[in-house]
N, C-alpha and C positions, 0 to 999 in steps of 0.2 A: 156257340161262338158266332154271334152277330155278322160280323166283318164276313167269316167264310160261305156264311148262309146267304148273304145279298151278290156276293162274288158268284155263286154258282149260280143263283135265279138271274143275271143279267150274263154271265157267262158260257154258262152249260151248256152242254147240248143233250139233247136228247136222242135216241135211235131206237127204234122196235126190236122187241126182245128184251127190255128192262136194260139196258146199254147207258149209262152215262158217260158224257167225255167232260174231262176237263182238262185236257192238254193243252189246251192255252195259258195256263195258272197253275197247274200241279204237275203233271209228270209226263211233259214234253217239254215245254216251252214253263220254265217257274217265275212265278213272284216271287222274290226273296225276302222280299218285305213282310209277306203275306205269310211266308213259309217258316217266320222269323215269329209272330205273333202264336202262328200254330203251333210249334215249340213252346211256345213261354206259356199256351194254356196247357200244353201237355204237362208241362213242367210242373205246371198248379194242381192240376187233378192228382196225382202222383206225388205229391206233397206228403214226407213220413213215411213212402215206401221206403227200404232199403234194396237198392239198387247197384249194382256194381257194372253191369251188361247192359246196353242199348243192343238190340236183333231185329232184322229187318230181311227181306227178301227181297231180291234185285228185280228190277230196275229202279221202280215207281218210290219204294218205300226208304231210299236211301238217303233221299233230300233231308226229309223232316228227319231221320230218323241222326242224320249226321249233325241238323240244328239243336236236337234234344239233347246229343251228344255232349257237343260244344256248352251247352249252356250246364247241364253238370256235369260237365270234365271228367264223362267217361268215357273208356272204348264203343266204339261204334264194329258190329260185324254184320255179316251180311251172307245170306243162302245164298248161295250159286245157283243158277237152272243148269248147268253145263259141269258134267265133272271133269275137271285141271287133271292131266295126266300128272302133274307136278305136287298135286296134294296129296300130304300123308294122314294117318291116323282119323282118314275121313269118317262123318258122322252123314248116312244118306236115308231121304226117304223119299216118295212118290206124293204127284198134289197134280189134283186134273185143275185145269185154269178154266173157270167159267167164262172168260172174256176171250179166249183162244181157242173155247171146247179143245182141249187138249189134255194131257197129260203130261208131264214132267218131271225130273228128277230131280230135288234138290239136294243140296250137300255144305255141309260147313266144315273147316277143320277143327276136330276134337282138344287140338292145343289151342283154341281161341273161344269155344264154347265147353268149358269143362264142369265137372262135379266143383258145390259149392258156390256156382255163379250165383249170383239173385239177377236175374233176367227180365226185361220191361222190353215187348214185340211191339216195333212202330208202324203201321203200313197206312196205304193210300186208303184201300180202300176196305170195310168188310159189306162180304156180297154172302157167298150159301158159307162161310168159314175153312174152303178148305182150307186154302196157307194159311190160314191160324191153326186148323189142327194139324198139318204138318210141320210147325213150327215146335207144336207142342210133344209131337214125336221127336225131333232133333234135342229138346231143350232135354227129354224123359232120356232119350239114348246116354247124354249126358251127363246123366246123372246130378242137372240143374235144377235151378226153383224156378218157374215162370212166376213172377209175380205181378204180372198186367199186361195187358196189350192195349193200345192206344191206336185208333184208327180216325183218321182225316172222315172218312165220309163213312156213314154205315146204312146200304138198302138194310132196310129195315122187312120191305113183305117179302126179301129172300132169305129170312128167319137166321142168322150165323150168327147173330147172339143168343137165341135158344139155344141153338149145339154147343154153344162156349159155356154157356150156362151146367150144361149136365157136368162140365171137370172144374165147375166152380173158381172162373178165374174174374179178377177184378176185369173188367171190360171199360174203358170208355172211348163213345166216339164223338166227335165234334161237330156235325152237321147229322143227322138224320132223315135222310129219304122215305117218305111215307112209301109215295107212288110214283110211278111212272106212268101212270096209265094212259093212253092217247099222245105219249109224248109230251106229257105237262107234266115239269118238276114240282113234286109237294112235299114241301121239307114240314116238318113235326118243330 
């Protein structure tokens, strides 16, 4: 996707450590315009799935993931990092965050991600995969179909389409990061 590749080489930023930001334009501060095209390619690549579930993990991945919604008019849900005293029949599992080195818990309610769903995961960014394969633990708790996941940007020499690769799921992403190396963006 053209439009998102020239937006991150004049917008990006780069940080040591393999770090990109783009929270001027994705997931702080949004172009909606922008976040509106990245939909309609998701919408394109994904063309013939069947689909009944848009899933996403909070915070970053909720934009696009609410524009792909909108444009086939389906439910949009979304993992919690935080579990709601208030949620019942919850579906939980554990996802360290590369950009936090952290660890976290996420969680969805099982009356909104159930057996039977056909499932397409939208997120910001993939980096080493984990919340893809945390997702893909929640969608399996479920007794759902993942049938893709769709990511805005994908480092690519942090390998998290190799690991998606081994449970054989459709992958695509919209911008590819070669390198970061010296702080210079090289998009593929």
């Amino acid at each position: 996707m053209e439009a998102l590749k020239q937006r991150i080489l004049r917008d990006g930023k780069c940080f040591e450590g393999g770090i990109l930001k783009v929270d001027n334009f994705i997931n702080h501060q949004m172009d909606p315009i922008l976040m509106k095209s990245i939909a309609v390619e998701f919408v394109r690549r994904f063309a013939g799935t069947k689909i009944n579930k848009i899933l996403t993990i909070e915070a970053s991945g909720i934009a696009p993931a609410i524009m792909v919604g909108y444009l086939l008019e389906l439910p949009v849900v979304f993992a919690k990092k935080k579990k709601p005293s208030t949620m019942e029949n919850m579906l939980s599992t554990t996802v360290y965050s590369f950009t936090k080195d952290r660890t976290y818990d996420v969680c969805v309610c099982g009356d909104y991600l159930k057996e039977g769903d056909k499932v397409l995961f939208i997120d910001d960014f993939l980096a080493n995969g984990n919340a893809a394969k945390g997702i893909i633990d929640l969608v399996n708790q479920a007794g759902a179909e993942l049938v893709g996941m769709g990511f805005i940007i994908e480092k690519e020499f942090q390998h998290g389409r190799e690991e998606l690769r081994t449970y054989g799921i459709h992958v695509e992403s919209l911008a590819i990061i070669e390198s970061l190396d010296n702080c210079e963006i090289k998009i593929k």
